[in-house]
MARZAKOL-914344 format. One record per residue (C-alpha): residue in three letters; y, z negated, x. Coordinates in pm, whole numbers. Layout:
BEGIN
[r "ALA", [Y, Z, X]]
...
END
This chain:
BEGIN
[r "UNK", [9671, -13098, 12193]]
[r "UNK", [10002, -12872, 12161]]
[r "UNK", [9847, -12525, 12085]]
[r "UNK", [10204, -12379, 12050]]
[r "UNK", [10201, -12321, 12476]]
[r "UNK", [9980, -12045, 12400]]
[r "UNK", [10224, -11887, 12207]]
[r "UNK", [10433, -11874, 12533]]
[r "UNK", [10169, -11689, 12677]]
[r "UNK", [10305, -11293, 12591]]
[r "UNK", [10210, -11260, 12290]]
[r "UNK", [10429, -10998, 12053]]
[r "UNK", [10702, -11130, 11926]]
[r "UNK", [10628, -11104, 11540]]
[r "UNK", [10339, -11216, 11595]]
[r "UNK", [10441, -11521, 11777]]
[r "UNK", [10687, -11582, 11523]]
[r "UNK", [10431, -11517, 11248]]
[r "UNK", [10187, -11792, 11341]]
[r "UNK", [10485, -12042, 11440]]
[r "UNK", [10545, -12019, 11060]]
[r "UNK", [10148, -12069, 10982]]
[r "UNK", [10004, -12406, 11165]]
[r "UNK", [9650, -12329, 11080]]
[r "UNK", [9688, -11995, 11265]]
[r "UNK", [9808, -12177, 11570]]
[r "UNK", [9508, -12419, 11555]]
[r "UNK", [9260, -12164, 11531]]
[r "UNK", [9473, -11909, 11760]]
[r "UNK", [9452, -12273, 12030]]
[r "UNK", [9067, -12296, 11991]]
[r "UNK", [8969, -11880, 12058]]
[r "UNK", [8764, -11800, 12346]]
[r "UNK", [9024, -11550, 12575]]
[r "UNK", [8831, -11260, 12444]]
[r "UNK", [8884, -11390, 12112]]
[r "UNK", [9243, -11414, 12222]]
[r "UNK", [9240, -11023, 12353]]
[r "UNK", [9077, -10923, 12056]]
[r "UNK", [9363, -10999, 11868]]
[r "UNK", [9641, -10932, 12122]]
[r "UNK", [9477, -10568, 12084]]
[r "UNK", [9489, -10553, 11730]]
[r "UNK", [9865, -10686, 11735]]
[r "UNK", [9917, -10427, 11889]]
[r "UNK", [9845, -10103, 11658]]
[r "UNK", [10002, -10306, 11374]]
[r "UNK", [10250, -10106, 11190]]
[r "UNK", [10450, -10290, 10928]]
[r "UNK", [10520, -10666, 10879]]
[r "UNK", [10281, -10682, 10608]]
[r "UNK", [10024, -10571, 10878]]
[r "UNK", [10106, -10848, 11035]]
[r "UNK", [10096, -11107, 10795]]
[r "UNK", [9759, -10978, 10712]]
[r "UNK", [9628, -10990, 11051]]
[r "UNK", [9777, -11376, 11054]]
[r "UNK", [9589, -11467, 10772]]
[r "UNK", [9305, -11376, 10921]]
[r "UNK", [9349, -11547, 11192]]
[r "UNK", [9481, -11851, 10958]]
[r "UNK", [9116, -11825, 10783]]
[r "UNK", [8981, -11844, 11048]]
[r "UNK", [8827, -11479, 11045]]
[r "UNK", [8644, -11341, 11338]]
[r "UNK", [8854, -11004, 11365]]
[r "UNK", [8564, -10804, 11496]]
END
């Protein structure tokens, strides 16, 4: 299964970009639930700096919950 469609999907740009540079973070991005998916949408959001973001890709990378 091609999990990058979901990065398609209007997600925010560094974001996207972020996690096409981390493959782990697209397979666990592909296997959220869609409030999984908002959850972190939302918290894309109020990031501030690209180190922000590369944290919050990490997590997601780790597989972290984000709650």
């Amino acid at each position: 299964m091609d999990y990058t469609d979901n990065l398609q999907s209007g997600l925010p740009l560094g974001l996207a970009f972020g996690m096409a540079m981390d493959e782990q973070a697209i397979n666990h991005y592909g296997k959220m639930t869609e409030y999984e998916k908002e959850q972190v949408l939302a918290k894309s959001k109020n990031v501030k700096s690209k180190e922000e973001m590369q944290q919050l890709i990490q997590k997601i990378s780790d597989g972290d919950t984000l709650m």
